[in-house]
N, C-alpha and C positions, 0 to 999 in steps of 0.2 A: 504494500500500500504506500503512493509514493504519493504522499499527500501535497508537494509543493508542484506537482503537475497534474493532480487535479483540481487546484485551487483558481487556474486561470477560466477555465469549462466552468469552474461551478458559480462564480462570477457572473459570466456570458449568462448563463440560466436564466438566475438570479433578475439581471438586467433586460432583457430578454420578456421574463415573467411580466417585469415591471412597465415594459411598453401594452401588455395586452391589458393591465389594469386600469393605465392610461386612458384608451380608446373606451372603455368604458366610463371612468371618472369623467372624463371630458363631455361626454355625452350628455344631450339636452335634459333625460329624465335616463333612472333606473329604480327598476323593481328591488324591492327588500322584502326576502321571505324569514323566517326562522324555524330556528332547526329544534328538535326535542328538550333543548333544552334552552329557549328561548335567545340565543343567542341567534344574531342576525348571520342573514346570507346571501349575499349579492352574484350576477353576473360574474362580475370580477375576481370573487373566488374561486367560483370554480375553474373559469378561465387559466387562471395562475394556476391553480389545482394539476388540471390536466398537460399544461405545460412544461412543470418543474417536472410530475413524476415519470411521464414520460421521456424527457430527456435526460435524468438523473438513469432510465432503466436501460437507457440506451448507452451511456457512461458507464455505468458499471453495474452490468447486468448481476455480478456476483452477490449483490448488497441491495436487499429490502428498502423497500422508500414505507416510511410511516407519515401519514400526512392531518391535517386536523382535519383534512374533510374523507378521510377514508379510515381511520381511527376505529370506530365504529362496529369496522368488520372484520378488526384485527385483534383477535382475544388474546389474552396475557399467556394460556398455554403455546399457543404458537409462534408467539414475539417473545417471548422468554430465552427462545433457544437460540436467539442471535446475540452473534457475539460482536458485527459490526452492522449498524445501518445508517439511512440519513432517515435524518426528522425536521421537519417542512412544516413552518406555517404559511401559505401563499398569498395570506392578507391578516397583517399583524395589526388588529390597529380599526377593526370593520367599522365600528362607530366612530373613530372618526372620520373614515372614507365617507360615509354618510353626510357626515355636518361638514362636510367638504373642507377640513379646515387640514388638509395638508400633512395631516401630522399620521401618515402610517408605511408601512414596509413588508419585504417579501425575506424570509426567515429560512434559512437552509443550514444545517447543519449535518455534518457525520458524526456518529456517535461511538466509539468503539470502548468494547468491556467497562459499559454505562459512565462512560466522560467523554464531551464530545469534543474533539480534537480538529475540527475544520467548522469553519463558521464566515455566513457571508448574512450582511445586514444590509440590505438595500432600500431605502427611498426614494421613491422615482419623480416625485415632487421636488423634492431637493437635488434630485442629480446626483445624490449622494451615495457611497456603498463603504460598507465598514467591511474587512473582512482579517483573518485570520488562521492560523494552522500551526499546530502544537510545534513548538521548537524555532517558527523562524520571523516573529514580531507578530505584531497590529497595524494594520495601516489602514489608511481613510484615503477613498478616491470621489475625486469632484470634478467633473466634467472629464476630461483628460488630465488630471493632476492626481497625480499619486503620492503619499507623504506618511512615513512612521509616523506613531501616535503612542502616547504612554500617558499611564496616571499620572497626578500631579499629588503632593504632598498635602495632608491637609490645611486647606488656609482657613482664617480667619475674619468674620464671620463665616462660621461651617456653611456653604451652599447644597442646599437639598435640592433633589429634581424630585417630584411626586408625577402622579398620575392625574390627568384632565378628565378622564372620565369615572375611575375608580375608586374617588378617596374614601377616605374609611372613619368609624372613632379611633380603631390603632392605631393609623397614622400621626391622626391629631394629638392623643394621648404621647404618644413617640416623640415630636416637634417640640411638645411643653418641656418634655423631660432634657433633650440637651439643649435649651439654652438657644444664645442668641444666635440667630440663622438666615440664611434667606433662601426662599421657597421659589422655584421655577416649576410651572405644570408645562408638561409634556405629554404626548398621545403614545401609545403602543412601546416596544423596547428601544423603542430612541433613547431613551431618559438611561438605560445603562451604557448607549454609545456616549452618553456627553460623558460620563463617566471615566470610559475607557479611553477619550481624546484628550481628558484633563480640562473638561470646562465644568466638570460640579464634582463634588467632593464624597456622594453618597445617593443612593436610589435606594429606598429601605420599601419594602413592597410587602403592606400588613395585610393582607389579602390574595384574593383564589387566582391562579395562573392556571395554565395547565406547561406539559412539559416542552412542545412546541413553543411556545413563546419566550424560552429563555436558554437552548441549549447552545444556539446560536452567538448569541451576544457573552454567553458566559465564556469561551475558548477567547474572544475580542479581547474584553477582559482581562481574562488570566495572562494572554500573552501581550498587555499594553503595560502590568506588571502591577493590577489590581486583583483583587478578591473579590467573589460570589459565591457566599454560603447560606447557610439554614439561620433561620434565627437563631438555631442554639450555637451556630458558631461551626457549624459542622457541614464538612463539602455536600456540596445538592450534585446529586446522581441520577441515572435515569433507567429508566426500563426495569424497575427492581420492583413492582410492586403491580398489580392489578390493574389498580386506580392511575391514570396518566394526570393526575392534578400535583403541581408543587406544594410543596411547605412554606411556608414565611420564606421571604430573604432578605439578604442587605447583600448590595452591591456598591464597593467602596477603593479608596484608591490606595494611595503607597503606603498609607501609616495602620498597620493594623491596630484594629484596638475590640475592645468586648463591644460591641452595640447593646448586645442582648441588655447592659445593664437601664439600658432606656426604655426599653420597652414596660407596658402597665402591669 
């Protein structure tokens, strides 16, 4: 597995994906249906949907695509038995696609012996794509500009990114507890890229993800020379359990320290 030569292909996808979202967002009107579990579902997902896994099966037919919109009908006795695959959200961010306010992304990640070690964050809005792969940096491309990226030390006043459509009483409880801060809302797993570029200091997520939305930006991350773990402090993993929903996390940059002790 020669992850720094599939890191250019799984980019292209990625980007790729994010032109078919386009042609939809762009459009005069689109339909919004929801799925079993009341979460919305556009055109433009599936669209992406059908995209990434078929061109990810054409990449590397050896390796399982799990994706949030085929998830469903992929039971935990059968996904258990993989030791490498990619996990795909094809629209990160669906409400804010909605309220057209720009702020969402196409999510791909590889995941091997549940850590995933290749990660490609793209906004197609932005022009922007974070990407990433175990052992050889973080980088952030915009337009045609390619540029390393790393955490930044924590400064002072602590900069928080939250969630625009998610926030919670945890969070708020959270906020009180350390102190003087300042707060930026952000849509979908952007809020861990400004993270992993060194423009905020912390993304503390008191509420329900699932694994899709975060295997991605976590590898960004790790390898821009930040942390993503569990509220108790303990690395978040994947594919180990039934249920495809994360735990708490905090996502934060060069200075380790306990969060947990802020929490309520």
């Amino acid at each position: 597995m020669n992850l720094n030569q599939l890191m250019p292909t799984t980019v292209d996808i990625a980007r790729q994906a994010g032109e078919k979202i386009m042609k939809v967002y762009n459009s005069a009107d689109f339909s919004v249906e929801h799925k079993d579990d009341n979460s919305p579902l556009t055109a433009a997902d599936l669209a992406s949907h059908h995209h990434i896994v078929d061109a990810l099966a054409a990449l590397t037919p050896q390796y399982p695509v799990l994706s949030e919109e085929n998830a469903s009908e992929l039971p935990f006795e059968e996904r258990s038995q993989w030791q490498t695959y990619w996990l795909v959200d094809p629209l990160d961010g669906t409400k804010e696609f909605i309220k057209r306010n720009d702020e969402f992304s196409i999510l791909i990640a590889l995941v091997h012996d549940n850590i995933p070690v290749l990660g490609v964050v793209h906004a197609p809005v932005l022009k922007t794509t974070w990407f990433a792969c175990k052992g050889s940096g973080a980088f952030k491309r915009t337009g045609d500009d390619t540029a390393s990226i790393s955490v930044r030390a924590t400064g002072s006043p602590l900069s928080v990114v939250g969630s625009r459509s998610h926030a919670s009483a945890g969070l708020q409880a959270f906020l009180e507890n350390i102190g003087e801060h300042e707060l930026v809302s952000m849509g979908s797993i952007l809020k861990a890229c400004m993270v992993a570029e060194g423009t905020a200091d912390i993304y503390p997520r008191i509420g329900l993800t699932s694994e899709w939305d975060t295997a991605a930006a976590q590898i960004i991350v790790e390898e821009a020379g930040g942390h993503f773990t569990r509220t108790d402090m303990q690395p978040l993993r994947y594919n180990t359990k039934e249920s495809l929903l994360n735990p708490h996390f905090f996502v934060f940059g060069k200075d380790y320290r306990d969060w947990s002790q802020y929490l309520q």
